[in-house]
N, C-alpha and C positions, 0 to 999 in steps of 0.2 A: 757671669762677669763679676770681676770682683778690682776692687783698688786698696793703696795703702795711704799710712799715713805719717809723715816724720812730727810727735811729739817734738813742741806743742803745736796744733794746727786752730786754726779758725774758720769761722761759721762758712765765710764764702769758698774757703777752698773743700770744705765738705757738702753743700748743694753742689758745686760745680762738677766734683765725683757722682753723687747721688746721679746727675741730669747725664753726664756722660755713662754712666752703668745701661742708666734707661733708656738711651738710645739704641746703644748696644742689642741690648735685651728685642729694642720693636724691631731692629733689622734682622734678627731671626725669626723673633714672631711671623712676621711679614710672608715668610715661607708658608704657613700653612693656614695664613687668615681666611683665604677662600672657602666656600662652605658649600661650595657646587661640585666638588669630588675632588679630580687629579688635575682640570682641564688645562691647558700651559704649561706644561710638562713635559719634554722631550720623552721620548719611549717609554709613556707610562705603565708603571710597572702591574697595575690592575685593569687587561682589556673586555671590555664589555659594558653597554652600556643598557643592558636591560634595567628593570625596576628592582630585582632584586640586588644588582651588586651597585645599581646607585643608593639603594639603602644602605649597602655596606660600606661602597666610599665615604658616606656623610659620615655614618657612627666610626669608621676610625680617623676619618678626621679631628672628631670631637674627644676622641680617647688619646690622641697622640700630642692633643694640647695638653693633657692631667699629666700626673705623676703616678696615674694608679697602678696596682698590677691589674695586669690582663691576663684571660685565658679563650686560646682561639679555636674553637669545633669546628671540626668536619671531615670529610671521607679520604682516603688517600687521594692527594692528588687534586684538590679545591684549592690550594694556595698559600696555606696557613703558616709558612715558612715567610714566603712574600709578603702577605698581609703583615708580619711583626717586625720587619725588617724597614716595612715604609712608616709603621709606628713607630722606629725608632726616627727613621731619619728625617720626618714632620716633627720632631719632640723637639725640644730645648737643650738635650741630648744627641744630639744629631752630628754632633762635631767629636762625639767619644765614642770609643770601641764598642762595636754590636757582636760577641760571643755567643755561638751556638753548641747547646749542647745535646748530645744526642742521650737522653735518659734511658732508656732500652740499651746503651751498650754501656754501663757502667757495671762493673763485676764489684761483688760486693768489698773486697779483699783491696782495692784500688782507689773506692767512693774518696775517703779523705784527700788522698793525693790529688786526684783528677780535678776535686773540687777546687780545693784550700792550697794545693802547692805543702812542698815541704820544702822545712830549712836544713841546712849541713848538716849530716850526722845523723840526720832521722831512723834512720834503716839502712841496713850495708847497699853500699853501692851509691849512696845519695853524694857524692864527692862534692854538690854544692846545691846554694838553694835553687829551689823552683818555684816562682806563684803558681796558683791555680786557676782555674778558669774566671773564678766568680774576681777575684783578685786581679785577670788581666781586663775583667769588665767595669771596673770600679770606675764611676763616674758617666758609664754608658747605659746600657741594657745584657740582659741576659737571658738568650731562648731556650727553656728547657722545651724542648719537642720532643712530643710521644710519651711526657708525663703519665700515660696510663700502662706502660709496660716496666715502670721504675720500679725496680725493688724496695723492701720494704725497709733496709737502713737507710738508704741513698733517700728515702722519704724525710726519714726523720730529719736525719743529717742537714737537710734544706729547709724541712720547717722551723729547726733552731736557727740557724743562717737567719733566716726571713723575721725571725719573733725578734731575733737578739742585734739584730744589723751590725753583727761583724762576726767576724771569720777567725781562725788561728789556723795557722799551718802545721801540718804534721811535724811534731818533737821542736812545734816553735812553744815562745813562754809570754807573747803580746800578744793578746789581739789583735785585729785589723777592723777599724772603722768599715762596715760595707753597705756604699750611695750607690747602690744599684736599683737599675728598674726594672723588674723582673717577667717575665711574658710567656707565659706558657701555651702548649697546642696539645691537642690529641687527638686519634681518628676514633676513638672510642667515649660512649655515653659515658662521664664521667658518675653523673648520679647513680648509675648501675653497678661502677666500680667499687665505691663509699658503699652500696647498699649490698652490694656482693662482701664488703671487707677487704679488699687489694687496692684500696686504695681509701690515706689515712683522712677521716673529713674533716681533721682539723687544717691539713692544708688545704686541704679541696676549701673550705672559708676561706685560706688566705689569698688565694690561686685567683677565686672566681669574684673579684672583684668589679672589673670589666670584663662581660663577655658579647663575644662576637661569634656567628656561628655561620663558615661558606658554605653555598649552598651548591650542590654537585652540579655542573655541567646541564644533566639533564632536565635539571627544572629550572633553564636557562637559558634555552635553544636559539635564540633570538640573538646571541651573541656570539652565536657558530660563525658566520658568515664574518664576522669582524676579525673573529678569532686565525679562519683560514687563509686573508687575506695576510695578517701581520707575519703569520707561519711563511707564507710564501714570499713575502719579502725578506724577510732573514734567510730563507733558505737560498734565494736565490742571488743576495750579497754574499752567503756564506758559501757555497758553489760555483758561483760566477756563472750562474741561467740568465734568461730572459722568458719566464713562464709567465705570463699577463694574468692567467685566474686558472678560473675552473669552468667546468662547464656546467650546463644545467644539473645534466645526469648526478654530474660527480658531490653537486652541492646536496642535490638531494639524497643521497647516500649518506653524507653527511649527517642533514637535516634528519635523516630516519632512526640515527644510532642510537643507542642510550649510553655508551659513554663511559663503562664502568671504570675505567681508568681516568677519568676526569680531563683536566689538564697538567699538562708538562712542559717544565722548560728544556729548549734544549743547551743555550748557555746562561750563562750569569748577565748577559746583556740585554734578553727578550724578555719581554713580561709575559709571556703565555705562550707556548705552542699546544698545538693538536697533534699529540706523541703518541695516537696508537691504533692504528689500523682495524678498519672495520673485516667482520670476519668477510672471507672468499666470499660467499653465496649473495650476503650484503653489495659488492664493489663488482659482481655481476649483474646486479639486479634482481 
């Protein structure tokens, strides 16, 4: 929030700004003062409520009040996209562009562009400018997921980004101021990347300021039955069923899996389904 001011002004009309800023500022706060998870929430977008992913609601609630970066672990299919996306949208930032980037498909030959945008004339073909990603993120957040399959310009390229906070566009000659909040994910050990050498540890410090680590499905079980129920109600909106549940048998099938595909969404409106069929001999018994 911010205000101006018509030279010359005086004392009361700048408390009176000051007090109207801070308002401002608590009625966003106010969104994420709860410190009991998600609960009041229409379709909360993290279902479960075992012990472990109530330790995980708490600690992103507490990290989506900061400004820090974050970096979120876990398996394919934990959440980790979901989890940086309700970080942005409990932040103070919540009202600006949440940009994801997919760091495993950037081709080295493209990093600049994709990143930083280019201006007119950069290279044939450029007939006018383009931002880049980190540039349509300016003032919001920025997901780099799958950070552990980034190449090793597209590394650097971002830790400069991150040390120098701003950007310049391909065959631009200004800078750009960059107020991003940066959040990264991977399904790989990152400490074994840095220790392998693929992965550079000056950013991995800058990366892993907040970390947050979802924990698979299977050491969760407890949240199956929550998880099946919200499945079969989106399924059966999105179908037009009347399927009431499950039955014993089918829960327990269920309850038996481990799960290696975690969870999945099936659209951008569910917080979780159970996207992956236990094998034949499983759904037999």
């Amino acid at each position: 929030m911010s205000d101006y001011f018509r030279v010359p002004f005086g004392r009361e009309e700048l408390l009176a700004s000051v007090q109207k800023c801070l308002q401002a500022v608590n009625v966003r706060a106010s969104a994420y003062s709860a410190a009991s998870g998600f609960e009041g929430w229409p379709n909360p977008p993290m279902i479960g409520q075992s012990q472990p992913m109530q330790e995980v609601k708490a600690y992103l609630q507490k990290v989506a009040a900061t400004d820090s970066t974050v970096m979120i672990t876990g398996e394919t299919g934990t959440g980790k996209e979901l989890a940086a996306q309700l970080i942005h949208r409990r932040s103070l930032r919540g009202d600006q562009p949440f940009v994801c980037i997919n760091s495993a498909a950037l081709p080295e030959n493209l990093v600049e562009s994709e990143l930083f945008g280019y201006d007119r004339g950069a290279f044939t073909g450029a007939a006018a400018a383009k931002p880049g990603k980190f540039e349509l993120a300016i003032g919001g957040s920025v997901f780099l997921d799958e950070i552990g399959d980034m190449n090793a310009y597209a590394q650097a390229k971002i830790l400069r980004s991150i040390e120098s906070k701003e950007i310049c566009r391909l065959g631009g000659k200004s800078p750009i101021a960059l107020n991003v909040r940066v959040i990264a994910a991977t399904n790989r050990d990152p400490e074994q990347l840095v220790a392998g050498g693929s992965f550079r540890e000056d950013l991995y410090y800058r990366l892993n300021v907040a970390r947050i680590h979802l924990p698979p499905l299977r050491e969760r079980k407890e949240d199956i039955p929550e998880l099946a129920a919200f499945a079969l109600e989106n399924l059966n909106r999105r179908l037009w069923r009347r399927v009431h549940g499950l039955t014993e048998e089918a829960m327990a099938c269920l309850m038996r899996y481990d799960w290696p595909g975690n969870v999945r969404r099936t659209d951008e409106r569910s917080g979780g389904c159970l996207h992956q069929s236990p094998p034949l001999e499983d759904r037999l018994g």
